[in-house]
TIDRENMI-899263 format. One record per residue: y, z, x of N, C-alpha, C, CB in turn. Coordinates in steps of 0.2 Angstrom, whole numbers, padded with zeros to 4 digits, always signed. Glycine has a CB too. Layout:
<pts>
YZXYZXYZXYZX/...
</pts>
This chain:
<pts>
+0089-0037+0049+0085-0038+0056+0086-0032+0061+0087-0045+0059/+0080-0030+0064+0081-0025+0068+0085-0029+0075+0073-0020+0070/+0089-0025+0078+0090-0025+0085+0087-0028+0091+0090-0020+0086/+0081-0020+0089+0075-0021+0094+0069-0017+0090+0076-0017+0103/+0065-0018+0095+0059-0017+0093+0056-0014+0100+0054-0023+0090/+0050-0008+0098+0049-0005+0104+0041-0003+0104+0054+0000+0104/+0041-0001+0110+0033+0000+0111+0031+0006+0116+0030-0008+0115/+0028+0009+0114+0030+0016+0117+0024+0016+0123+0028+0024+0110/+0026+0020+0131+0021+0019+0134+0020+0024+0136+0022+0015+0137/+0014+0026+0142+0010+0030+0146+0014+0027+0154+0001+0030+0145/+0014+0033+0157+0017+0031+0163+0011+0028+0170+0021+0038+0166/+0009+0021+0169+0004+0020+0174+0004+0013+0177-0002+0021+0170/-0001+0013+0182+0000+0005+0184+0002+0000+0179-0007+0002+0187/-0002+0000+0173-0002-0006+0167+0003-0008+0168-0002-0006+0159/+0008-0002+0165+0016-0002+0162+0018-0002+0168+0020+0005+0158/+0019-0002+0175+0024-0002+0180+0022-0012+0181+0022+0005+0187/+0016-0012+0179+0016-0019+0178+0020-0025+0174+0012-0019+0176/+0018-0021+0167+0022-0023+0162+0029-0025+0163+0023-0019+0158/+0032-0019+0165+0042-0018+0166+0043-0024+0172+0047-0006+0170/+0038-0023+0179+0040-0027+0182+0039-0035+0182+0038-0025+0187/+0034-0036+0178+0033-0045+0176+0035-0047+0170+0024-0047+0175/+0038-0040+0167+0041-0044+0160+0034-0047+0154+0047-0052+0164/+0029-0044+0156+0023-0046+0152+0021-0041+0146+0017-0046+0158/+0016-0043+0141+0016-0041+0136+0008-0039+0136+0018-0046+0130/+0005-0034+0135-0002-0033+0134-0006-0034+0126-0002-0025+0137/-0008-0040+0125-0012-0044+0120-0019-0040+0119-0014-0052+0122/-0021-0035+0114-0026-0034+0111-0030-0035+0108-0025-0032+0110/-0037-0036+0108-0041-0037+0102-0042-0031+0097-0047-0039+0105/-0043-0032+0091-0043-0028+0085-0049-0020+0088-0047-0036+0077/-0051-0022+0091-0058-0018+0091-0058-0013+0097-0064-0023+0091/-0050-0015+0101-0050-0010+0106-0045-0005+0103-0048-0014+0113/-0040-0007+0096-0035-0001+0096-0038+0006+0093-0029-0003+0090/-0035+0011+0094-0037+0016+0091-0038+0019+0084-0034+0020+0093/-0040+0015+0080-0041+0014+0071-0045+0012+0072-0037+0010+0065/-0051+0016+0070-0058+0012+0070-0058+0008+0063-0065+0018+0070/-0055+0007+0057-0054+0003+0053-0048-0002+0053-0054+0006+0047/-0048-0006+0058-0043-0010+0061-0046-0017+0058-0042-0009+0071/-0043-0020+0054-0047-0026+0053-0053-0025+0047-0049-0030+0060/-0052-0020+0043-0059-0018+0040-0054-0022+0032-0062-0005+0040/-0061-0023+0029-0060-0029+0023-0067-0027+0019-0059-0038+0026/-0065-0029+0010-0072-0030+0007-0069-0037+0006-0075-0025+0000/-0077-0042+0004-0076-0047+0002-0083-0048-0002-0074-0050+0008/-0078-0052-0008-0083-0050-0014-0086-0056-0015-0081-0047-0020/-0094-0054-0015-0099-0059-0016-0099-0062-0024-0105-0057-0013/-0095-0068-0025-0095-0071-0028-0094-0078-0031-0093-0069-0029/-0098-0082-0026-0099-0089-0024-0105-0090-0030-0102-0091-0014/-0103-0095-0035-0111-0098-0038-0118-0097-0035-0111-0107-0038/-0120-0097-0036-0129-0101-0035-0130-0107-0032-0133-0103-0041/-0126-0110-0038-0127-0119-0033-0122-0120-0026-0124-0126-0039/-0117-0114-0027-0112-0118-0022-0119-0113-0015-0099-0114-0022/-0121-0107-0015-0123-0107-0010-0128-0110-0007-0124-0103-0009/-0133-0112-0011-0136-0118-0010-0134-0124-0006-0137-0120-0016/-0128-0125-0007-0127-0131-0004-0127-0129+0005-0121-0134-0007/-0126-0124+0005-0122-0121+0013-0129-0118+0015-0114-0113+0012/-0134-0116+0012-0139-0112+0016-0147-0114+0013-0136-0103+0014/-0150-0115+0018-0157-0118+0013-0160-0110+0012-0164-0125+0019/-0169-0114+0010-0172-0106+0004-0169-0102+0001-0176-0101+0008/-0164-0104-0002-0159-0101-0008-0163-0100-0014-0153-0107-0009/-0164-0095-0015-0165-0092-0023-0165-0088-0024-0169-0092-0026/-0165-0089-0034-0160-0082-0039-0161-0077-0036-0161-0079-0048/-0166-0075-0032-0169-0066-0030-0166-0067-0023-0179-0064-0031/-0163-0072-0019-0163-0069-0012-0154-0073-0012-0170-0073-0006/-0151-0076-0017-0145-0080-0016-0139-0073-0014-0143-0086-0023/-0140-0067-0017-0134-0061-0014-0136-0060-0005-0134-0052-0019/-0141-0061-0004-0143-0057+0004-0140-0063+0007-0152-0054+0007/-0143-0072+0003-0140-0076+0007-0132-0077+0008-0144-0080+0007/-0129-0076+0004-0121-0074+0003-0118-0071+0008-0119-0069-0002/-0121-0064+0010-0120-0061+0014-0120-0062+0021-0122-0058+0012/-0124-0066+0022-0127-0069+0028-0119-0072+0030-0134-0075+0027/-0119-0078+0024-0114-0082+0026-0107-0078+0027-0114-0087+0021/-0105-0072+0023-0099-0070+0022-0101-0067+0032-0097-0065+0013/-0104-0064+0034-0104-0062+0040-0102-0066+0047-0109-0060+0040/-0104-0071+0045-0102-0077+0048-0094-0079+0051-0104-0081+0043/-0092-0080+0042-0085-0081+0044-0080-0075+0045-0083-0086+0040/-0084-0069+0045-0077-0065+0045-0077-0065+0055-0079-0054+0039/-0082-0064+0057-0083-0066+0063-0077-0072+0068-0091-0069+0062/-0076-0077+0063-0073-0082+0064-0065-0081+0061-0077-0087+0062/-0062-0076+0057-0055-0073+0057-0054-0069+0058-0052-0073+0053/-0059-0067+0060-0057-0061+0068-0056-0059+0074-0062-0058+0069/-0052-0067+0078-0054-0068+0083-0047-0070+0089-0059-0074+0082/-0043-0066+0085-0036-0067+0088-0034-0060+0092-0030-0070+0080/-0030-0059+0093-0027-0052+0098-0020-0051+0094-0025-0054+0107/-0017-0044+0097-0013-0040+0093-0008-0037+0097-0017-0036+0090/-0002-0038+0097+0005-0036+0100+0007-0029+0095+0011-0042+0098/+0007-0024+0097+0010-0019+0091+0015-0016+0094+0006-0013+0088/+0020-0017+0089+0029-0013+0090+0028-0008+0084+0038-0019+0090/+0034-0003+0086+0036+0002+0081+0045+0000+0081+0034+0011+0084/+0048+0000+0074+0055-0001+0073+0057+0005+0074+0057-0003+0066/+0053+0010+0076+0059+0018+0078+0055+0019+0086+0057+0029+0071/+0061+0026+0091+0060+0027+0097+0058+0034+0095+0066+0024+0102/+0060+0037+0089+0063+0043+0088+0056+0047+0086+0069+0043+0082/+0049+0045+0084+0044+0047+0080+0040+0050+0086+0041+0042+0076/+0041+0058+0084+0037+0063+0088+0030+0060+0090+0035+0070+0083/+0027+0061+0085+0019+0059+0085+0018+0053+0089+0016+0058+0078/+0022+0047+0090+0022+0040+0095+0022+0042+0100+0026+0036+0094/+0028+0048+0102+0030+0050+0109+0022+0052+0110+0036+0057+0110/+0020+0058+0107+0013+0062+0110+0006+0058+0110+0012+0070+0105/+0008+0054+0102-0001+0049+0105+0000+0045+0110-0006+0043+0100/+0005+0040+0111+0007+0035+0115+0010+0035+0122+0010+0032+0111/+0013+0039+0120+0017+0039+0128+0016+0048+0132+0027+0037+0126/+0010+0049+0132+0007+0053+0136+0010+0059+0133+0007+0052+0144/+0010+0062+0127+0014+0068+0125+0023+0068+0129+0010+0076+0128/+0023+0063+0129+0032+0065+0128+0034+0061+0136+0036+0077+0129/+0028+0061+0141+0028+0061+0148+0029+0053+0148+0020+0063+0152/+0028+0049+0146+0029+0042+0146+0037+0039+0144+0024+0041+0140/+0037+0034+0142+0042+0030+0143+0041+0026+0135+0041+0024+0151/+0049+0023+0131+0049+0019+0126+0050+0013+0128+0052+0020+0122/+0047+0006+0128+0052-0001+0131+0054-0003+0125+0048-0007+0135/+0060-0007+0124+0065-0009+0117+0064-0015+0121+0074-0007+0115/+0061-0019+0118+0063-0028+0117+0068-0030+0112+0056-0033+0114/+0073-0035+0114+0078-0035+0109+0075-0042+0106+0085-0035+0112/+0078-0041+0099+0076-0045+0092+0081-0050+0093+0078-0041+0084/+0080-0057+0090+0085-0062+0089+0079-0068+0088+0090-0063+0096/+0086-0071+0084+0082-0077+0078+0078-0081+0083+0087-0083+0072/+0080-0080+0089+0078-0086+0095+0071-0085+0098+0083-0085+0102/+0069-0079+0096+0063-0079+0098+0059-0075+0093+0063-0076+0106/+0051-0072+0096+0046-0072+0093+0047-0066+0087+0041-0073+0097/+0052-0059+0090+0053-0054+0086+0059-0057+0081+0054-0049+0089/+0061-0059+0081+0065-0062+0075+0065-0068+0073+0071-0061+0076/+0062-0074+0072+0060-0079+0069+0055-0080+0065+0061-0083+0072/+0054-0075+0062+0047-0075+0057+0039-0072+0060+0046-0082+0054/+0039-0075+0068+0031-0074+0069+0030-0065+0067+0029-0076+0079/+0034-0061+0069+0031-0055+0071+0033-0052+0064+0033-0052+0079/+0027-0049+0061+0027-0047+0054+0025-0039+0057+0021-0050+0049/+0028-0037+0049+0029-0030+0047+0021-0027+0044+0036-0030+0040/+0019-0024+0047+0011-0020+0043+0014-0017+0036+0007-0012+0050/+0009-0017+0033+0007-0015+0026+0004-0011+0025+0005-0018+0023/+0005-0005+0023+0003+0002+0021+0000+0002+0013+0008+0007+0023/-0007+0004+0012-0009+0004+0007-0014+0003+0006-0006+0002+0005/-0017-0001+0001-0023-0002-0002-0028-0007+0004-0022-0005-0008/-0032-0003-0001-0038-0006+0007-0041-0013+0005-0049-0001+0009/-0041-0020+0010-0040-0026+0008-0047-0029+0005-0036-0030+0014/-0046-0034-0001-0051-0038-0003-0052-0043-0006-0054-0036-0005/-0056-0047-0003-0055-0055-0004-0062-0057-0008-0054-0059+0005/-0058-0064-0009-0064-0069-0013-0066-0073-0006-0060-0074-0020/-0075-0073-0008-0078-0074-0005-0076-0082-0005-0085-0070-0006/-0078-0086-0011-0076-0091-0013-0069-0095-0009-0075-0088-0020/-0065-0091-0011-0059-0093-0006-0057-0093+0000-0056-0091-0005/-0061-0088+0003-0062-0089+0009-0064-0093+0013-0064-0087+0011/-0071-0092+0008-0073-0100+0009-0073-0106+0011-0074-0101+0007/-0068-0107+0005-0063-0113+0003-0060-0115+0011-0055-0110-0003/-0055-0111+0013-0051-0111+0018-0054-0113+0025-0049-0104+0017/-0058-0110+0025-0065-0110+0033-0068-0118+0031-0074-0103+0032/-0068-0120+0026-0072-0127+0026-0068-0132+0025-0076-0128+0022/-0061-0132+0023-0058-0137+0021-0052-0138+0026-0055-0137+0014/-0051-0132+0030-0047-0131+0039-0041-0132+0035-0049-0139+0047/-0041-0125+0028-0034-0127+0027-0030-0121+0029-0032-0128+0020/-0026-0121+0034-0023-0120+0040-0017-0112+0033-0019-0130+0046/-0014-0115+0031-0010-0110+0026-0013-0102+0024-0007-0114+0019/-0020-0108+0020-0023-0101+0016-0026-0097+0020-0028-0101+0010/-0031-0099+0027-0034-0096+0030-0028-0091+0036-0038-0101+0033/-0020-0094+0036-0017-0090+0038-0016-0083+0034-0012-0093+0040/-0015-0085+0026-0014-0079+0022-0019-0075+0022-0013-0081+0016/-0025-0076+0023-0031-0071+0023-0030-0067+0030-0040-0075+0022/-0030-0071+0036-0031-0067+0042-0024-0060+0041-0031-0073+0052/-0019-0064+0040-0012-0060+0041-0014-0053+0036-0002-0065+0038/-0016-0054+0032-0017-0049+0027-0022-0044+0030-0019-0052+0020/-0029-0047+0033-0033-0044+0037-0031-0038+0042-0035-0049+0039/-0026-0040+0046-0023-0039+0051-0017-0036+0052-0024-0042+0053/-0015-0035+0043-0007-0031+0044-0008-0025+0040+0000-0036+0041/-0017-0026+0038-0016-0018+0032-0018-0013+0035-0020-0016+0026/-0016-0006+0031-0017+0000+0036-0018+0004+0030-0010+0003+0042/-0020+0010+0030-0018+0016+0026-0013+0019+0026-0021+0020+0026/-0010+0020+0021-0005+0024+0023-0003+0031+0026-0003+0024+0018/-0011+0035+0028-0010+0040+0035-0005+0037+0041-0019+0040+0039/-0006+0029+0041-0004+0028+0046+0004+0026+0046-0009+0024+0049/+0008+0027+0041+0015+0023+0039+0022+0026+0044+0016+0026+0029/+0019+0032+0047+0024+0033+0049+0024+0028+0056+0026+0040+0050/+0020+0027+0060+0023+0022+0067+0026+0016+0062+0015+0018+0074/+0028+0015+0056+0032+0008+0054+0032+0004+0060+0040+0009+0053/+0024+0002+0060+0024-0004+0066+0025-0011+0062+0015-0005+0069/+0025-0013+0067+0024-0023+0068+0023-0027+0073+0029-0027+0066/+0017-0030+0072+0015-0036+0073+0017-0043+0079+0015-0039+0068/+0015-0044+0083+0014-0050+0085+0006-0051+0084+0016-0051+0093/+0005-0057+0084-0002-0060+0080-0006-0067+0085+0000-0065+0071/-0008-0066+0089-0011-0070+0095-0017-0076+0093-0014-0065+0101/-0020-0083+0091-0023-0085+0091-0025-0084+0095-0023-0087+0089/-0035-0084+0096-0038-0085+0100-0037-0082+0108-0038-0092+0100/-0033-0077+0108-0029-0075+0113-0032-0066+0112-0020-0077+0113/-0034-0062+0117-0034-0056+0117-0037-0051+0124-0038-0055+0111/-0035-0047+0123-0036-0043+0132-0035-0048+0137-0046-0039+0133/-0027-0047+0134-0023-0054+0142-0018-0051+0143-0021-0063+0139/-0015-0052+0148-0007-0052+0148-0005-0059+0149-0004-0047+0154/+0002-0058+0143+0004-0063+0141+0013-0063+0143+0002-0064+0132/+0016-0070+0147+0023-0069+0146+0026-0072+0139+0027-0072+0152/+0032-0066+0136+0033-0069+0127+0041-0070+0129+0032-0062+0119/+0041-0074+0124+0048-0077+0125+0054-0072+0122+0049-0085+0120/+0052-0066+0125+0058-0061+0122+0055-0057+0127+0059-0057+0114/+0063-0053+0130+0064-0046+0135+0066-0041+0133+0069-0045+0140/+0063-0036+0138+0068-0028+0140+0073-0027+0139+0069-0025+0146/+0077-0025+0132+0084-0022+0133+0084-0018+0134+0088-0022+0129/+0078-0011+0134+0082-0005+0134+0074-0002+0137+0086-0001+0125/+0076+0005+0139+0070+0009+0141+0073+0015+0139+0068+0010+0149/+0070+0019+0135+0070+0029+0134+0064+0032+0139+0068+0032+0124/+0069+0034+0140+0063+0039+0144+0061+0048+0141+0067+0041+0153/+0054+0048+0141+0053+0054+0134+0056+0060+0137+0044+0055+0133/+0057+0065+0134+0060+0071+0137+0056+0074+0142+0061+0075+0131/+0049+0073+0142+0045+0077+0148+0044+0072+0154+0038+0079+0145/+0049+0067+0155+0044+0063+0160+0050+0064+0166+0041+0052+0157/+0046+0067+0171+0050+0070+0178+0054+0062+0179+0043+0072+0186/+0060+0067+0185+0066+0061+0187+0061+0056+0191+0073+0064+0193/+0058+0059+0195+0054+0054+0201+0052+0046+0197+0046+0060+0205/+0049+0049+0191+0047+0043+0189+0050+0038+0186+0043+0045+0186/+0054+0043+0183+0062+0037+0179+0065+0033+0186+0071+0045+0175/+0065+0035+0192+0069+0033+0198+0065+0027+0197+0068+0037+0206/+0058+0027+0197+0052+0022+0199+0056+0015+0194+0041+0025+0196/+0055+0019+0188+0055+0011+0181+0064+0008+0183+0055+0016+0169/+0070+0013+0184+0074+0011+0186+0074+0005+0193+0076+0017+0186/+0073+0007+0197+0071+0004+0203+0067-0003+0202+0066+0009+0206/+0063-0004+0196+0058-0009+0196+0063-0016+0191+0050-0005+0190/+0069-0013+0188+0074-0018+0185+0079-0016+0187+0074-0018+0177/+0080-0016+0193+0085-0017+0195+0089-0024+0196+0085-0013+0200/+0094-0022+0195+0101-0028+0194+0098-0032+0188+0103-0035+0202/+0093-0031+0181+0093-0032+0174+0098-0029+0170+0086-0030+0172/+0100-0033+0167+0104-0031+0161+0101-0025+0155+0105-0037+0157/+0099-0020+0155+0094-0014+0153+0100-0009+0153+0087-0013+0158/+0098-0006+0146+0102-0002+0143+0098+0006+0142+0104-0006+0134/+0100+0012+0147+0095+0018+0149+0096+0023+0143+0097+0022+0158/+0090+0026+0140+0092+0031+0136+0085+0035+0137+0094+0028+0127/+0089+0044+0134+0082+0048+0136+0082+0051+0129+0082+0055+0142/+0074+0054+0128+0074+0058+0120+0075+0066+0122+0066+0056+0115/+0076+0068+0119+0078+0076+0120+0077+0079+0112+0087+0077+0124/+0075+0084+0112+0074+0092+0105+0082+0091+0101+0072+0103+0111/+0081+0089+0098+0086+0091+0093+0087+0100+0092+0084+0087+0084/+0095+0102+0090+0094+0111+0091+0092+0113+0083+0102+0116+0093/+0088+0116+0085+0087+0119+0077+0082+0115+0072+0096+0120+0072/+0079+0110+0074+0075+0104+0072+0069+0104+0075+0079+0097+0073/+0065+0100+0072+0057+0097+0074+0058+0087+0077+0050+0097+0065/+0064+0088+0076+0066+0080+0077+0068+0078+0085+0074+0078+0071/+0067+0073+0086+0067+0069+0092+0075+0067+0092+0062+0063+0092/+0080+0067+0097+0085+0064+0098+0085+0058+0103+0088+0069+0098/+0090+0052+0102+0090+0048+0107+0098+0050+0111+0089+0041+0105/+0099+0050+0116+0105+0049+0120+0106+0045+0126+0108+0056+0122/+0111+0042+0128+0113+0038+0135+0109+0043+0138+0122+0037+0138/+0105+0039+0145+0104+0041+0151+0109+0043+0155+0101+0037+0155/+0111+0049+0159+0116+0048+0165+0111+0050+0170+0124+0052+0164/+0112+0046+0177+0109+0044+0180+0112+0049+0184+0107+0038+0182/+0108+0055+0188+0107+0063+0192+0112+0059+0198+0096+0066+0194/
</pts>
């Protein structure tokens, strides 16, 4: 089990929000920056008679378009939750520069423990790799009989796959039903802040200033010598 977990930021009202309410920012699938976020095949392979039952003017020459109808339906309907993303490292160049304004930004560490949501199972590890596909059939199944397990196994799967372009942020997951473009308070805090190597004192004063007298543990990233690598070291405060 990790420690902590961390969420790289930009230096702006959100986040001065964030640090100061101890709040989490909940996403919907369709606002992150993967335009294949939640992209799935699902293979049309429901009987004849089963679609018949579900859709009228069903026939042999129109029952795949009317499949399709239906399969649009419900993908509509396991698509409808919001999204927490952490990374398990602070150290990953490319997170510093997409995420936290080229270097200018801030890392926040939420600490892990079985007690809450990063460590008692909710918040899953993304999956890098093949691009996902389901049975239509099964899906089906799941959406109609409100069975609550399988239809968790399809959405999680939905929503934890990636290409492996994307393997180095080693993200993971919080998973929000019915919940998205909110701020949410989660039953886990701020242990730590890095501050990126480019981001001026004035502003580190600000985040400092905003947890004060919190238990928060200050670190900065700085250039390794002779490397492309990111280092972490203790803050000492100027």
């Amino acid at each position: 089990m990790h420690h902590e977990l961390y969420k790289y930021c930009a230096f702006s009202e959100n986040t001065l929000e964030i640090v100061s309410e101890e709040v989490i920012w909940v996403s919907e699938p369709d606002s992150l920056n993967d335009p294949f976020e939640c992209s799935f095949n699902i293979e049309a392979d429901m009987p004849l008679n089963e679609v018949i039952k579900r859709k009228e003017d069903v026939t042999k020459n129109n029952y795949i378009d009317m499949q399709i109808e239906l399969i649009e339906g419900i993908k509509s309907e396991f698509i409808s939750g919001g999204i927490f993303s952490l990374s398990e490292k602070r150290s990953t160049s490319l997170m510093w520069c997409h995420y936290a304004n080229s270097h200018k930004g801030l890392c926040i560490g939420y600490g892990v423990s079985k007690n809450n949501d990063l460590g008692n199972g909710t918040c899953k590890k993304v999956k890098y790799g093949k691009y996902p596909s389901f049975s239509f059939t099964q899906m089906f199944k799941a959406f109609e009989s409100a069975d609550d397990k399988l239809a968790r196994k399809i959405y999680e799967l939905m929503v934890l796959s990636k290409d492996l372009n994307w393997g180095y942020e080693k993200e993971w997951r919080l998973l929000y039903n019915k919940q998205s473009n909110t701020l949410i308070k989660p039953d886990f805090s701020i242990s730590s802040i890095t501050f990126g190597m480019c981001m001026p004192a004035s502003k580190r004063t600000i985040i400092k200033k905003l947890l004060e007298g919190k238990d928060i543990n200050y670190f900065e990233a700085y250039k390794k010598k002779n490397s492309y690598d990111v280092g972490i070291k203790k803050h000492i405060a100027q």
